[in-house]
N, C-alpha and C positions, 0 to 999 in steps of 0.2 A: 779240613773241616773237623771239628773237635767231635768225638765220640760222645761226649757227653752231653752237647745240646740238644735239650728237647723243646714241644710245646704243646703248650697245654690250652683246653679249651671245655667248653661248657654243651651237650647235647641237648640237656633242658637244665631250667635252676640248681637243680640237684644234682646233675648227671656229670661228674667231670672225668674229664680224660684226658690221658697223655702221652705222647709216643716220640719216635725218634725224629728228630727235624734232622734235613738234608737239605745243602745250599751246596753246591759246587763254586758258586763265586762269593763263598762265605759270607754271606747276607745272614745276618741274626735273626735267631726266630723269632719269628712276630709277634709284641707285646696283647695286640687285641686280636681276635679270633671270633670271627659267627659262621653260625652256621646255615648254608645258602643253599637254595636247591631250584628246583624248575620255575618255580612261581617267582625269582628275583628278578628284575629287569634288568636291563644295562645302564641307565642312568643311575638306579640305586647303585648296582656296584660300582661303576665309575665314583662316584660319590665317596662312600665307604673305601675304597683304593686311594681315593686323593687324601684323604684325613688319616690313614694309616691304618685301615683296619682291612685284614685279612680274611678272606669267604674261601671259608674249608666246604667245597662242595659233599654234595650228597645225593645231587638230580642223575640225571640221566650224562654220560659222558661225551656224546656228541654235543648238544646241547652245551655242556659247557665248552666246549671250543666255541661255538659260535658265541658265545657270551663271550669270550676272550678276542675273537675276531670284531666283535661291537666295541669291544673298551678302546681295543686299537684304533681303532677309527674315531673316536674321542681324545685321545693323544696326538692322534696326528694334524686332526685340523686346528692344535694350536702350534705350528711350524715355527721358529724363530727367525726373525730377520736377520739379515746380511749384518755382518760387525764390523766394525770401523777400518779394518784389515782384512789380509785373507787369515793371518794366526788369530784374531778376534773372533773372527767367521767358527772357524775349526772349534775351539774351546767353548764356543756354544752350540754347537753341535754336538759335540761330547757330553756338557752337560744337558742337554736335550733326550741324550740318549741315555743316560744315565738316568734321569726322570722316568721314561717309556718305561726302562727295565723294571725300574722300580712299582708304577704303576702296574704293570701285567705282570710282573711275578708275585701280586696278593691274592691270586687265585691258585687254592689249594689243592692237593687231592688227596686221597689216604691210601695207604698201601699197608694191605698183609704181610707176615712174614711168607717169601719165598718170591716177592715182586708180583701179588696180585693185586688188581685193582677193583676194589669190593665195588662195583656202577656198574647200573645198566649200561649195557651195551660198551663196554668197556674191552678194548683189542688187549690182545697178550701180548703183552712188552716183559714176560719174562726173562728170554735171552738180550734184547737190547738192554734191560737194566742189569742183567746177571755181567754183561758185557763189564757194563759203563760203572757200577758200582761194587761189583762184587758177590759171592751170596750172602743173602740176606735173612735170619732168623726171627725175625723181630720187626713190627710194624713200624712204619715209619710216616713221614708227609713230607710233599715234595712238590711244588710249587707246578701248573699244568704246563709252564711256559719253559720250565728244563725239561719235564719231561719231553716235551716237542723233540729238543736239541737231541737229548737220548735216542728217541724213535730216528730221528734223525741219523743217525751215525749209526745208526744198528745197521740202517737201510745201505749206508754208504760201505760198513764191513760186508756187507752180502753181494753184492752185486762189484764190488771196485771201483777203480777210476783207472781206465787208460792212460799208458804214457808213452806218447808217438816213441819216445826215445829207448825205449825199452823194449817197445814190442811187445808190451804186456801191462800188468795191471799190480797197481798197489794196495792196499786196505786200509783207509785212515781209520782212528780205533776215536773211543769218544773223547773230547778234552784236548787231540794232536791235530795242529792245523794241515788242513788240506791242502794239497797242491792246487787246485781249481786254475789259478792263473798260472800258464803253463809257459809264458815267455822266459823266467826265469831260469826255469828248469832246462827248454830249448840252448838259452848262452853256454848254459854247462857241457850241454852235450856237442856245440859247435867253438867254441874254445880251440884253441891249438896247443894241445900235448907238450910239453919239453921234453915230460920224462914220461913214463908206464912206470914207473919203482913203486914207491908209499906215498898213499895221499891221505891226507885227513879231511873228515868233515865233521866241521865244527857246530855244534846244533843240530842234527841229522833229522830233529821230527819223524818224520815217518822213514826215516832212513832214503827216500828216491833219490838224491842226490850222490850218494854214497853207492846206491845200486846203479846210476847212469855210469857211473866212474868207471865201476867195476866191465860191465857191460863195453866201455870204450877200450879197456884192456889194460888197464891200471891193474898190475898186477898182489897189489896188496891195500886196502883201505881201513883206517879206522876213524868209527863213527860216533862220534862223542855226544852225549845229550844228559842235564843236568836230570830232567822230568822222567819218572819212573812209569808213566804212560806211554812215553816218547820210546825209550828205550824199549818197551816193552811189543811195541808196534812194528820199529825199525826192526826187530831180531826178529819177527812174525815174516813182515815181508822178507828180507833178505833170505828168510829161509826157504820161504815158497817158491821166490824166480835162482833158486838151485845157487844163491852166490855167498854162502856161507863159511866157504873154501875162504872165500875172497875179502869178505868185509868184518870187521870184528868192530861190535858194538861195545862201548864202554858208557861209561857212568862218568863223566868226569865235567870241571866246571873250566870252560873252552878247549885247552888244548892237553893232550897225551904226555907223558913225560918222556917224550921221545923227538925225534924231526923226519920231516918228511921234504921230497920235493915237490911238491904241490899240497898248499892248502886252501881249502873253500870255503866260507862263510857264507849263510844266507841271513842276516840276523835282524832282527823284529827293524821296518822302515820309518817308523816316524819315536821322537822320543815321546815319554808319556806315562802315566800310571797304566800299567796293566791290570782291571778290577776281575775278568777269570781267567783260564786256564787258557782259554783260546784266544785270548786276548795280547796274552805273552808273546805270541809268535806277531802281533802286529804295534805292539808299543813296548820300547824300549829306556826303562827311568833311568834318568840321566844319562842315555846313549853307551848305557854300563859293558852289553854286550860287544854293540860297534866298537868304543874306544878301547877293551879289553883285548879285542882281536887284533886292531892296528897294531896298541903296542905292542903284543908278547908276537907277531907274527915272526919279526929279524930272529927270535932266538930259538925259534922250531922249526926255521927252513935251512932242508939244506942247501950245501952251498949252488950259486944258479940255481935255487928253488925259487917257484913263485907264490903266492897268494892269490886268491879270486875271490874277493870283494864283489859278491853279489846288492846292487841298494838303487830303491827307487830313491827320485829326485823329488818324491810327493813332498817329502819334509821341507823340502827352498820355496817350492811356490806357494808352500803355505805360510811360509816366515816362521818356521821351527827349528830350521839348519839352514846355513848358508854352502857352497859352493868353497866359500875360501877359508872356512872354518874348516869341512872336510881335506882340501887340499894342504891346510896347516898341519893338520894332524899326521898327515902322512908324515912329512916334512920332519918334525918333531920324533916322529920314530923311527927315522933313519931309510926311509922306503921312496923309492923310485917310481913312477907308473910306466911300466913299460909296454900297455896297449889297455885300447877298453873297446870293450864291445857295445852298442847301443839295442833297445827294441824298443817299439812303443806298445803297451800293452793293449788289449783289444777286449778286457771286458765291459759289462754294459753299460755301468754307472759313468765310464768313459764318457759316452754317449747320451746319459740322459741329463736333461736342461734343466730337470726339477730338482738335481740332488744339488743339496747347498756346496757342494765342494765339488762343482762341478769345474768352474775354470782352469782349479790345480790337475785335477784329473785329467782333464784335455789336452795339458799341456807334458803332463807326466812322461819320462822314459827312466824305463828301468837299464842297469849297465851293470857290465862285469868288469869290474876294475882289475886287470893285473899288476899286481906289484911284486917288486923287488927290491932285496936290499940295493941301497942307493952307495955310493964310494963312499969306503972311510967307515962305515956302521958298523962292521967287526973290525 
C-alpha cells in the first residue's frame, strides 16, 4: 500500500478534510465519500455501496457493525447460480465474492493518530492495529470490514492455535495464513524420515511446519518465506517453542542456495489471482509457486533426498488442474514419486450443501506427495 494515498471528504459544504487511506488488499481510496451516522438505514447504505459511494461513519460503533451485518445480508440473498461446470461454478463464486468485498468494505471508520477510534462506544484496537499496521502518528480511514480482520488476528496472536503435533501452540500474526485445517500439517508430522540431516521449508508462513520438523528431530531446518509478515511471524514462533538452535528463517524466493535432504512445500492449492495478503497462501497465478518448486526441487536435494509436495486435489474437481497435468510436471523435471500419503480433510464447508463448491469439497483429499530424483536427472 502506497504511503501516499489519501482520502478526502466533506463534514459539511464547507468542511473538507483529508487523511491517510489504508487498504491492505490495495483497494483505491474511494472517489465519493458521505458522511453516515445513526440515523442511516441499511437499504440507504446498501444503495449508496452498490453505486460506489462510501459512508465514512460517525454514529455510534456497535451500531455500525450491525449496519454492516444488514448490508451483508443484502449481498447474500443475491447468491449466484450453479455454472455450466464445476470451473464455471468456482469463477463466479470468486467473482461473487469479490462483489461482497467490495460492497462491505464502503463502510468507513476514522482513526487518530496512535490507532484510536474517535465513536461511541468504540473497543481499543490499539495493540491489534499497532500489531497488524505498525505505529501510527497520523490519522487515518480504514474500511470497518478490515478492521474486523485486524481484531481478528490480534485475538488469534493472544490466545494461539494448538498444534497436536507440537504439543503446543503457534501465533498467527495479521496478513499470515493460519493453519486452521490441521490435516496438512498432521502428513508432515507422520511422513517417514529418510534422513534427520537439513530440511528446508519452502513458504514457511507461520513457520509450523519447519517447527513440526524440527520437533521430529530434524536436526537443522531452513525456512524460507518471500512476505516480510511471514518471516516475521515464523522467527516470533520458532523462538517461543525454544527451536531457534534448530530452524533458521530466511528471506528468500523458494529455495536456499544450498541442498538439503528433505524438502517440504505447502504452496497456495488452487491457481488464481491472489487479490490480499491472505489470499496468497490460498491462490497461486499461474501455479508460479507449485511449478517453481517442481522444477528447482532435483537441484537442492541431496543425493537420496526427497521432496514433500504437500496439495489439495480441490484444483481437479473444480477443472483448474488436472491429475495428469500434475503427474506431467513431475515427469518433466526429472522426479519419481516414491510414495504419497492421503487425508480427507474434515472442515465444515466440507459438509455444508449450501456452499456453492460444495461437491468439490466433498470429494477433496489433501496428499503428501514424495518425490525423488527419477534415473538419469543428474
Amino acid at each position: 500500500m502506497s504511503a501516499q494515498q489519501t482520502i478526502q471528504w466533506f463534514e459539511s459544504p464547507e468542511d473538507e478534510h483529508c487523511a491517510r487511506w489504508r487498504s491492505e488488499s490495495n483497494a483505491p481510496p474511494p472517489k465519493r465519500v458521505v458522511v453516515a451516522d445513526d440515523g442511516m438505514n441499511a437499504d440507504t447504505a446498501f444503495r449508496l455501496a452498490c453505486e460506489g459511494t462510501s459512508l465514512l461513519w460517525r454514529g455510534d460503533f456497535h451500531n455500525a457493525r450491525q449496519l454492516l451485518q444488514a448490508m451483508a445480508r443484502r449481498v447474500d440473498r443475491k447468491a449466484p447460480q450453479p455454472g455450466k461446470s464445476p470451473s464455471h461454478t468456482f469463477h463466479l463464486h470468486r467473482q461473487a465474492q469479490s462483489k461482497r468485498a467490495r460492497i462491505l468494505g464502503m463502510l468507513l471508520l476514522p482513526f487518530e493518530a496512535g490507532h484510536v477510534i474517535p465513536l461511541r462506544r468504540a473497543p481499543d484496537v490499539r495493540l491489534a492495529c499497532e500489531q497488524a499496521y505498525g505505529p501510527s502518528g497520523e490519522p487515518y480511514v480504514v474500511s470497518l470490514r478490515e478492521l474486523q480482520g485486524v481484531i481478528g488476528a490480534g485475538e488469534w496472536r493472544k490466545k494461539g492455535l494448538h498444534i497436536p503435533a507440537l504439543g503446543g501452540s503457534i501465533t498467527p500474526h495479521y496478513g499470515v495464513f493460519s493453519p486452521v485445517r490441521g490435516e496438512y500439517v498432521e502428513l508432515v508430522a507422520e511422513a517417514p524420515l529418510l534422513s534427520r540431516g537439513t530440511a528446508f521449508d519452502i513458504g514457511t508462513g507461520t513457520g509450523v511446519l519447519a517447527a513440526v520438523l524440527a520437533h521430529r528431530g530434524v536436526k537443522r531446518v531452513v525456512a524460507t518465506d518471500q512476505d516480510p509478515r511471514a518471516l516475521a511471524c515464523a522467527r516470533e514462533n520458532v523462538t517461543r517453542l525454544g527451536l531457534s538452535d534448530i530452524v533458521d528463517v530466511q528471506q528468500a524466493d523458494l529455495f536456499p542456495a544450498s541442498r538439503a535432504s528433505l524438502i517440504v512445500c505447502n504452496p497456495p492449492w488452487l491457481p488464481g489471482r491472489a487479490r490480499t495478503s491472505l489470499e496468497h497462501a490460498v491462490y497461486d497465478p499461474a501455479s508460479r509457486m507449485l511449478r517453481g518448486f517442481i522444477d528447482g526441487l532435483d537441484a537442492h536435494l541431496e543425493p537420496g533426498g526427497e521432496g514433500w509436495l504437500i496439495l489439495s486435489d480441490l484444483a481437479e474437481h473444480l477443472g483448474l488442474r488436472s491429475r495428469t497435468e500434475l503427474l506431467e510436471q513431475f515427469d518433466r523435471a526429472g522426479l519419481r514419486v516414491a510414495g504419497r500419503l492421503d487425508v480427507r480433510p474434515n472442515h465444515p464447508r466440507a459438509h455444508d450443501p449450501a456452499d456453492p463448491l460444495h461437491a468439490a469439497r466433498k470429494a477433496e483429499v489433501t496428499s503428501l506427495w514424495r518425490l525423488a530424483a527419477g534415473q538419469g536427472s543428474r
